[in-house]
N, C-alpha and C positions, 0 to 999 in steps of 0.2 A: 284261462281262455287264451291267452298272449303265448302262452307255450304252444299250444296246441294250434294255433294257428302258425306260430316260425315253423315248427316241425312239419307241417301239409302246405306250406308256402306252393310248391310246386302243381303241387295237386288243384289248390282251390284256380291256380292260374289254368290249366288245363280244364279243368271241370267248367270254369266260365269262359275260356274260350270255346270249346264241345257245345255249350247251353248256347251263346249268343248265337253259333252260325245254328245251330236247329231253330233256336226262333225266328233269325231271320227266314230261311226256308219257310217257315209256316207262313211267316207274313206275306210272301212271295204267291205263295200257293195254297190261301186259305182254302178254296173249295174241295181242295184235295184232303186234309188235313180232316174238314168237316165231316166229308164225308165218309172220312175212314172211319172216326169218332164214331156216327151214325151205326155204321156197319159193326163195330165193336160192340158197343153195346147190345143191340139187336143180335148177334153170335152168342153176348153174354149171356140174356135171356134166353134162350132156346137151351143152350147149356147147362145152366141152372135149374130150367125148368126140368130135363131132362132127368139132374141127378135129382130132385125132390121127386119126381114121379116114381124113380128107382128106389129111392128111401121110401117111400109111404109105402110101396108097396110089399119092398121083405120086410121092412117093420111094422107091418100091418096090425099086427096081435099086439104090441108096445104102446101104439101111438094111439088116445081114444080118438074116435073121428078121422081116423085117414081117409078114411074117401073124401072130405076135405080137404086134406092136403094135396090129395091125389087129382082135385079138379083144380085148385088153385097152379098145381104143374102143368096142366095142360091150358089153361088160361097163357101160362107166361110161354110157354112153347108157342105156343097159335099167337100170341102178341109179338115175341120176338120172329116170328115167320111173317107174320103182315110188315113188321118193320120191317126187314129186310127186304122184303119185296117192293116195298112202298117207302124208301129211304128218306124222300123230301119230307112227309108227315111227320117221321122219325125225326127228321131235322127242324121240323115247325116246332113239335115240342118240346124239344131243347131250348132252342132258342127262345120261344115262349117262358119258359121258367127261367134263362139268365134275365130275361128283362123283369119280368119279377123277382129275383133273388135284388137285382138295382135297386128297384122301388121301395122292397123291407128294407135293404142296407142305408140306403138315402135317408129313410123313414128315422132310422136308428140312430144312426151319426147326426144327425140333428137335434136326435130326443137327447144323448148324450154329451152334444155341444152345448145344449141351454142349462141342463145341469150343472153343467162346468164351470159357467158363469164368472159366479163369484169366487170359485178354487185356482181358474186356471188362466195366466194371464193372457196366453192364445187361444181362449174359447174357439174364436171365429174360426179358426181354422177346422172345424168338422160342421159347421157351415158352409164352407165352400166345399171341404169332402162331398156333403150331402147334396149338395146341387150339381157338383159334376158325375154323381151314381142317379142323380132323376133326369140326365142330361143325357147317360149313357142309356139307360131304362127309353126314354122315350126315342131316340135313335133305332134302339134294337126293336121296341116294341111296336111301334109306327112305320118301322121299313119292314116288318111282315107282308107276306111271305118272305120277301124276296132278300131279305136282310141271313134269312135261313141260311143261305147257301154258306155265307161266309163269318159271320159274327161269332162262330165258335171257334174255328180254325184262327181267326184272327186275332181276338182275345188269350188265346193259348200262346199263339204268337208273340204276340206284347208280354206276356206272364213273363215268357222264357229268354225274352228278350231282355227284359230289367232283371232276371235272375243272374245270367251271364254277366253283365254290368256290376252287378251288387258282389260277385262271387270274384271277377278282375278286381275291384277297387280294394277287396279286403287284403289279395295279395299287393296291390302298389301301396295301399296304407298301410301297411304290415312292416313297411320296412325289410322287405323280405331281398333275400340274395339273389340276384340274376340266376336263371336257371345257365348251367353249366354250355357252354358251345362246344359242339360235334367236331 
């Protein structure tokens, strides 16, 4: 790992500075960010649905039940086309399931910290993990609607933002060689 990290020294510094400024961008400009997200997905599904509907239909004689397949495509086409048209709902239910994806995470790191107990001498620490994921859960899930617009853009933000940071420190901890001057 120590090789392979002196050897892309340059790289990992470039790569985390590229991550930090696009996270900060998101952070800047969650709504935007969101509701590209939105829009992406809702593309995804129509696209998807698209090629399933093309598949069920020349693999018609292969597949038992295609007309199945063939109304489950048109379900995702007609769903990805109301998203699209209707991109805040799109965005409610995103955001709706990051606040529950908190809740099970919270739920988890907790059930995991009590575990730990007697193994590990920082139990408490996924105790406090698990209150600051039912901290973030109820923020997200209690600012609905209106948490929609931005809680996703901005969380991707934060991601991308500690990534950059995580991916700069491994080149300064690295030991690594000034990159070369122009």
């Amino acid at each position: 790992m120590a090789d392979m990290v002196k050897r892309f020294c340059n790289t990992f510094l470039v790569e985390g500075i590229f991550i930090l400024i696009v996270g900060m961008l998101l952070i800047v400009l969650p709504q935007v960010t969101t509701l590209a997200l939105s829009l992406m997905i809702s593309v995804a599904l129509i696209l998807a649905g698209i090629y399933k509907l093309i598949s069920s239909v020349i693999r018609r004689d292969e597949i038992e039940k295609s007309w199945l397949s063939a109304i489950i495509a048109i379900l995702m086409i007609g769903t990805g086309a109301y998203l699209t048209v209707r991109p805040l709902f799109n965005l409610f239910l995103i955001t709706l399931g990051v606040g529950i994806y908190f809740v099970l995470e919270g739920i988890n790191s907790m059930i995991i910290a009590f575990e730990s107990k007697g193994v590990l001498k920082h139990w408490w620490v996924g105790i406090l993990a698990g209150l600051a994921q039912f901290a973030l859960a109820f923020l997200i899930l209690f600012g609905l609607p209106g948490s929609a617009l931005f809680t996703i853009g901005l969380l991707l933000g934060i991601s991308m933002l500690l990534s950059g940071i995580a991916l700069i420190s491994v080149y300064t901890g690295a030991g690594c060689p000034r990159m070369v001057e122009a």
